[in-house]
N, C-alpha and C positions, 0 to 999 in steps of 0.2 A: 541582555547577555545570553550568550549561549555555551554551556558548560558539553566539554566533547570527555565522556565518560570512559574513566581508565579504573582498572581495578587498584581502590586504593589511594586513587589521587583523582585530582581534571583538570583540567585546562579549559581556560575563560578566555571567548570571544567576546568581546564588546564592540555592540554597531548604535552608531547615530541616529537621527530621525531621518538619513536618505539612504538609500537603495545600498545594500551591505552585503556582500558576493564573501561564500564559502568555498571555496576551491580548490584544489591541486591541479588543476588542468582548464584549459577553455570546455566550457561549458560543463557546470556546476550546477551549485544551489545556489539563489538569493534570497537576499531575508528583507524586507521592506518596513518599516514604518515611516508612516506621514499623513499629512493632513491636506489632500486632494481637492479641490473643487473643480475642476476638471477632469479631461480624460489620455493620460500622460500614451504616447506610443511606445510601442515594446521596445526595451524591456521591459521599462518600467509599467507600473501597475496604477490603475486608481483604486484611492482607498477614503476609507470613511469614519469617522470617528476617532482616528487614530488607533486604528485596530492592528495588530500585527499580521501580516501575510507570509506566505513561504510562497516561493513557486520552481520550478523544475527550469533550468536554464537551456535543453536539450543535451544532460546530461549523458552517459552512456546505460549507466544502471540505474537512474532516476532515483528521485526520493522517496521514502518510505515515512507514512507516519502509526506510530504505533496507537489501534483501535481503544477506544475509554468504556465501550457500551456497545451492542447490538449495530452492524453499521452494516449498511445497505452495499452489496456488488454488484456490478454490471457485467455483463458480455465484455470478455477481453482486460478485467482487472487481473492484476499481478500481485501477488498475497508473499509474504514472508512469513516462514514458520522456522525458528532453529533456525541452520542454514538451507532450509529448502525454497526455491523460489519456484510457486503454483500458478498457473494463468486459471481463471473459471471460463470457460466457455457455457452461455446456454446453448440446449437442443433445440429449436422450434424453428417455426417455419421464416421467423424474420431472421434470423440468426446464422440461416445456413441457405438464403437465397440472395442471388444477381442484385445489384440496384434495376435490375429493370426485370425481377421477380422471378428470373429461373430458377429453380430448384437445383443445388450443388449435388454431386455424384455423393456417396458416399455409403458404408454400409449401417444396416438398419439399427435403431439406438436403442430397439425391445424395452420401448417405456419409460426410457431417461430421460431426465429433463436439462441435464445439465452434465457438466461432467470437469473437472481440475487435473489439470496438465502439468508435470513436472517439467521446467524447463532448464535445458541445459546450457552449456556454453557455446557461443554463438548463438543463441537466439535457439538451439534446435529441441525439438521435443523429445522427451523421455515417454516413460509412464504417463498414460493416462486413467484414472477412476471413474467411472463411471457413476451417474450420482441417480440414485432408481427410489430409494427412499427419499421422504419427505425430511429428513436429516441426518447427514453424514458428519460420524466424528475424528477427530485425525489428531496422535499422539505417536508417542516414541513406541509401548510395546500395547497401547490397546486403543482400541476404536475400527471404525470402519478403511481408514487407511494411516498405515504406521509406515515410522523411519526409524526400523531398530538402531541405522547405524549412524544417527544425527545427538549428538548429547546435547543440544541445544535446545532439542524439543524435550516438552513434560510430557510423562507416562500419559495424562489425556490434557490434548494443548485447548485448540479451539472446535468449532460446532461452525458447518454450514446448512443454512435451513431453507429450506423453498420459500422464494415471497415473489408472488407472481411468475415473471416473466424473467427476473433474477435471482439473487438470490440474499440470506445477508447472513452477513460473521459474525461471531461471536466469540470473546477468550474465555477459554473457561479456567482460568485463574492459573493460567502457565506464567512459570517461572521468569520469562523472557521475555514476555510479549508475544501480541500476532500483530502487525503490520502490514499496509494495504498501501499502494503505490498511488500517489497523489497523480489526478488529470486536472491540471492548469492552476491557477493561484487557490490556494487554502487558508481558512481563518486558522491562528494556531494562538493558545493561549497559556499562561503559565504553566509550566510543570511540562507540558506536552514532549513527547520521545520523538527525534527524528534519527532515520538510519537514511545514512551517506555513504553508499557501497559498506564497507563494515567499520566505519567510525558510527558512535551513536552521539547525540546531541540532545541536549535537553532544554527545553527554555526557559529561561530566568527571565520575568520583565518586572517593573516595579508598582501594579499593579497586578495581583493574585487575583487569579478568578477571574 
């Protein structure tokens, strides 16, 4: 099952053991369980042990799964905070050169290794931060980057920490979640939070754990 969170009440989706599509429009979420021994073509997924999977249908705002622990981001993830939606870009030399290794124009990053992009409507860029410490925190009225005008986010939400050549999240016990937009199928397992443009979901399966 999957319960779409309303304040106060929810509403229960129930999907089978085949391929069970969340939708308001073509191209959604789909939600899969099954028992594979093969290797099924898109959409469908193979799977293994009868584990639950999610995966992004070529949605428009894709899906979001809310973080449980310390989780790893790459170059080009797309972060949920409140309603803010953050792209991380790294700074380095893979990151901002050609496939055939020219270095892109741009001006100088004095140190940065990284940097979290507010993105706007249509795809376009706002604000960006620039990320020069070895960890940047980001809440409503304190940390290293704030959205006074977002009641979604808490006073101090999550932590982004240098780990190598990326980076990784962390919530530091916000009210709402912090959220990190899934690239291609995901294992997801009881209790787990998904955000579907701004319905949230939660999973129910009949095994916990």
């Amino acid at each position: 099952q999957m319960f779409k969170q309303i304040p106060n009440s929810r509403v229960v989706y129930g999907f089978s053991r085949a391929a069970t599509r969340v939708r308001s429009a073509p191209g959604a979420c789909c939600v899969y369980e099954e028992r594979v021994r093969g290797v099924l073509q898109p959409p469908a997924l193979a799977m293994r042990d009868e584990q639950l999977h999610v995966c992004d249908e070529g949605s428009l705002n894709g899906v979001f799964i809310r973080i449980k622990g310390p989780t790893d981001v790459h170059h080009g993830d797309e972060i949920r905070v409140g309603q803010e939606l953050l792209r991380f870009e790294s700074i380095s030399g893979d990151a901002n050169a050609a496939p055939d290794g020219t270095r892109l124009y741009g001006s100088a990053a004095h140190g940065a290794w990284g940097r979290l992009v507010s993105v706007t409507a249509a795809n376009d860029h706002g604000d960006a931060h620039l990320l020069r410490d070895e960890e940047a925190v980001l809440g409503r009225s304190s940390g290293d980057m704030t959205f006074p005008d977002d009641a979604f986010v808490s006073s101090t939400h999550c932590k982004v920490t240098r780990r190598g050549k990326g980076a990784q999240l962390t919530d530091l016990g916000s009210s709402n979640g912090t959220y990190l937009k899934i690239r291609g199928p995901i294992a997801v397992s009881h209790g787990d939070l998904l955000l579907l443009g701004q319905q949230l979901f939660q999973v129910q399966t009949n095994r916990p754990g």
